[in-house]
C-alpha positions as CSV (number, residue, x, y, z in Angstrom):
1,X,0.0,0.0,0.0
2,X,1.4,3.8,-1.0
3,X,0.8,6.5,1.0
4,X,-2.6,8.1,2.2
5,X,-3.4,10.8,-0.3
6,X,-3.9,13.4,1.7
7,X,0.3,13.0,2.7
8,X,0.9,12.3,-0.8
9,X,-0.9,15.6,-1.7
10,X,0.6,17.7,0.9
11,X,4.4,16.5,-0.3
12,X,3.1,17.2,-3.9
13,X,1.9,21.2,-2.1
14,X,5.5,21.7,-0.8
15,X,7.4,20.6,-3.9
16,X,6.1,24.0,-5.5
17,X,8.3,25.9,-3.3
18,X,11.8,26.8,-4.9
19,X,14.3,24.8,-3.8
20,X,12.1,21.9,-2.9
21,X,12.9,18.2,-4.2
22,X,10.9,14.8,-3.4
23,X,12.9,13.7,-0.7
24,X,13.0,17.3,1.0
25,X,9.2,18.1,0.6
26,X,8.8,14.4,1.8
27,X,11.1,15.8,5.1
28,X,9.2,18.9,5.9
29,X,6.0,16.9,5.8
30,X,6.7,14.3,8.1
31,X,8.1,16.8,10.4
32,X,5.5,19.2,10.5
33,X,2.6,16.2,11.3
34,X,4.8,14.3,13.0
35,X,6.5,16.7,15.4
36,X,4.8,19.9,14.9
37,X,1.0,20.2,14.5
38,X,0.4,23.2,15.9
39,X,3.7,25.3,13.5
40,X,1.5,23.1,10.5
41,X,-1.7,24.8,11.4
42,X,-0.2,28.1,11.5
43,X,1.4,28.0,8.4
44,X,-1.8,26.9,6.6
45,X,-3.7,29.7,8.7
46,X,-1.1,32.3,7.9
47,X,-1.0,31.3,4.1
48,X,-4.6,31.1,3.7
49,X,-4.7,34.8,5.7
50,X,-1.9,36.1,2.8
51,X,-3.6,34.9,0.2
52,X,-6.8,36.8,1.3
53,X,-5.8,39.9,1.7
54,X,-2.7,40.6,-0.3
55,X,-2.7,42.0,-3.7
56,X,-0.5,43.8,-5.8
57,X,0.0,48.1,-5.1
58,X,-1.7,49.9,-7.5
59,X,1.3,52.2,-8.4
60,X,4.3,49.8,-7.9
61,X,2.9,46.8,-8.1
62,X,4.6,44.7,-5.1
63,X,2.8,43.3,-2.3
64,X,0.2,45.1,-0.2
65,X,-3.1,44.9,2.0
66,X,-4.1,48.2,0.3
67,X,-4.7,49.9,-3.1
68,X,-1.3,51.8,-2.4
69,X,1.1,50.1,-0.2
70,X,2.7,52.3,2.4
71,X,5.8,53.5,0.6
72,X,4.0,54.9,-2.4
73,X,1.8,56.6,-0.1
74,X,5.1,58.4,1.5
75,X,5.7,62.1,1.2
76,X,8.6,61.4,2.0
77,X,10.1,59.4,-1.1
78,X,11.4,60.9,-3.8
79,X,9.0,61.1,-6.7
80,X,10.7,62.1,-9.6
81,X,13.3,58.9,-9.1
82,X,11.6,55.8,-10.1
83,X,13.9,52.1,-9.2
84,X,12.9,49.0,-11.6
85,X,13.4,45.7,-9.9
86,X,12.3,41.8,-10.8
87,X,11.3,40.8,-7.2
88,X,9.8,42.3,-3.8
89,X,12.6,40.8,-2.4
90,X,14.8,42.8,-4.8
91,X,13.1,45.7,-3.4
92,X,14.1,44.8,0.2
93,X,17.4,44.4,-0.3
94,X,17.5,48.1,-2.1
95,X,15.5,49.3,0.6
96,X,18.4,48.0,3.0
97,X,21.1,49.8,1.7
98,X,19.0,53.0,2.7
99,X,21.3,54.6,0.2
100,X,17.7,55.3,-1.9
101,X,15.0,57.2,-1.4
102,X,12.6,57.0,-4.5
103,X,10.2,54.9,-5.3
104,X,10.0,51.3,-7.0
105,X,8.2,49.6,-10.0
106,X,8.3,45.6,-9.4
107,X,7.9,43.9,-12.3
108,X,7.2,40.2,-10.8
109,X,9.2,38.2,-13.0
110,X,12.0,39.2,-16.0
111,X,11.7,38.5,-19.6
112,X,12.8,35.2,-20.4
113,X,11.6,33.6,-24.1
114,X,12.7,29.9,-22.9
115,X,10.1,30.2,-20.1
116,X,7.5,31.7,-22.3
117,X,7.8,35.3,-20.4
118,X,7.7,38.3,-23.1
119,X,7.2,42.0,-22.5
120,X,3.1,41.4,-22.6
121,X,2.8,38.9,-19.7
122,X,5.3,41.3,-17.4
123,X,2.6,44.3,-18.4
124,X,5.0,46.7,-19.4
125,X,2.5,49.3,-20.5
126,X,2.1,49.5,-16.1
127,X,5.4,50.9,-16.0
128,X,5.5,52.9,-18.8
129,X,2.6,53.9,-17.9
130,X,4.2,54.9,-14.1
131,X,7.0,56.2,-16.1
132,X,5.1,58.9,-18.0
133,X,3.7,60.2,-15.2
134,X,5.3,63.6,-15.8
135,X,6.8,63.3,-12.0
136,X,9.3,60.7,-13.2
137,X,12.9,62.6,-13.8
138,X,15.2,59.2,-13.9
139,X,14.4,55.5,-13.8
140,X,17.1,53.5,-12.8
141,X,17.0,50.1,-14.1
142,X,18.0,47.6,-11.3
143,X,17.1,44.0,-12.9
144,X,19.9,41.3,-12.0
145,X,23.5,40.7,-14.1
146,X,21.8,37.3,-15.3
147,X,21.0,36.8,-19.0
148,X,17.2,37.1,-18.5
149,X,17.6,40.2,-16.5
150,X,20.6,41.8,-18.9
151,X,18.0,41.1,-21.6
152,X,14.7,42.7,-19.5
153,X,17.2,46.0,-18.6
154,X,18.4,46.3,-22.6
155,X,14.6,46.2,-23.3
156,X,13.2,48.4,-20.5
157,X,16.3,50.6,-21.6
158,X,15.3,50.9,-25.7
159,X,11.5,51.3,-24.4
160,X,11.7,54.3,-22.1
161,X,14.8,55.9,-23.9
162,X,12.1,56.0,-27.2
163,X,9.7,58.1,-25.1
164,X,11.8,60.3,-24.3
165,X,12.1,58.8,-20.0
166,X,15.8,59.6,-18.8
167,X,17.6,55.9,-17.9
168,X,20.3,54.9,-15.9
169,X,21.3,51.4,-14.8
170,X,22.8,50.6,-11.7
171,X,26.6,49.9,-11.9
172,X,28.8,46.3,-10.9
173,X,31.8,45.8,-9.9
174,X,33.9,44.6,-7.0
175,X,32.1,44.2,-3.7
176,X,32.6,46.3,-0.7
177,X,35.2,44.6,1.4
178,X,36.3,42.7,-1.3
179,X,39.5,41.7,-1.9
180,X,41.1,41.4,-5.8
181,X,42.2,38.0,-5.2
182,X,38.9,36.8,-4.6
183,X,37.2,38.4,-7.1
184,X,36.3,36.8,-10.3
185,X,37.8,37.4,-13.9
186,X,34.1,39.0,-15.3
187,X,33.6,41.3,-12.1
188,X,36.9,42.6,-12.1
189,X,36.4,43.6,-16.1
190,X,33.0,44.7,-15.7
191,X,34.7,47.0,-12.8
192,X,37.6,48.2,-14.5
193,X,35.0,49.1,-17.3
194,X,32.7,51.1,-15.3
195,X,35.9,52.6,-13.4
196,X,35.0,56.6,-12.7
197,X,37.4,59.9,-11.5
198,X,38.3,59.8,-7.9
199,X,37.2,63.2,-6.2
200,X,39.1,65.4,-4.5
């Protein structure tokens, strides 16, 4: 005899999370009947609570409880700088270096042909249509140094540069506290590319 279904279905539910094989979906579900019941319940409350109430901010389209999630709604940010990134977790990690103060367009996902992701199901026209706002001065172009997001920045780039939207993408290079050593052949050539004056 196999499993009961319900366990087979609940390892088939956790394989959908990234990272997740057979064997380590098989792991997590064992250990949450089998020595957690009460974490299991809230994660299934918790999930079924998210999926409730979250939807996507009407101006920058990450995650919110609102129409306009609490950093567009800011009078504090800086409206006329406008950051593109791929993931709200992208945005986190900007928002961590607290070195920017403008606001964000997420576009939930990159464009990637092999995976059947064009311009169309990212719904570009949403940012171009944030864009041309007439507040927008500069929108910096933070998708990641992967081929999917080299491609999504050259596009983004050629779209907003055509209506007339100043662009700027943001620079790579060695790490802070790196050491040359360390550092691999492309980053180092990618850095000595974007190399820039010292100031006095």
């Amino acid at each position: 005899m196999g499993m009961p279904s319900s366990l087979d279905a609940l390892i088939e539910g956790l394989r959908c999370l990234p990272g997740v094989g057979p064997k380590s979906a098989q792991r997590m579900a064992y250990h949450l009947l089998q020595h957690d019941r009460p974490g299991a319940q809230n994660l299934a409350d918790t999930l079924q609570q998210a999926l409730l109430v979250l939807r996507h901010c009407q101006r920058c389209n990450t995650f919110s409880e609102t129409d306009l999630c609490a950093r567009c709604q800011s009078p504090k940010r800086d409206a006329s700088l406008l950051c593109v990134v791929e993931t709200p977790v992208d945005l986190n990690m900007m928002e961590q270096t607290q070195a920017y103060s403008g606001l964000y367009y997420v576009l939930m996902g990159r464009v990637s042909p092999l995976d059947g992701i064009g311009p169309r199901e990212l719904q570009l026209d949403r940012l171009l249509a944030r864009a041309g706002d007439g507040l927008v001065r500069e929108v910096i172009i933070a998708t990641n140094y992967t081929n999917e997001g080299e491609a999504t920045a050259h596009y983004l780039s050629q779209m907003l540069k055509s209506r007339g939207v100043g662009v700027s993408r943001i620079a790579r290079g060695v790490p802070v506290g790196g050491e040359l050593e360390y550092v691999d052949a492309g980053t180092l050539a990618q850095a000595l590319r974007e190399r820039r004056p010292l100031l006095d």
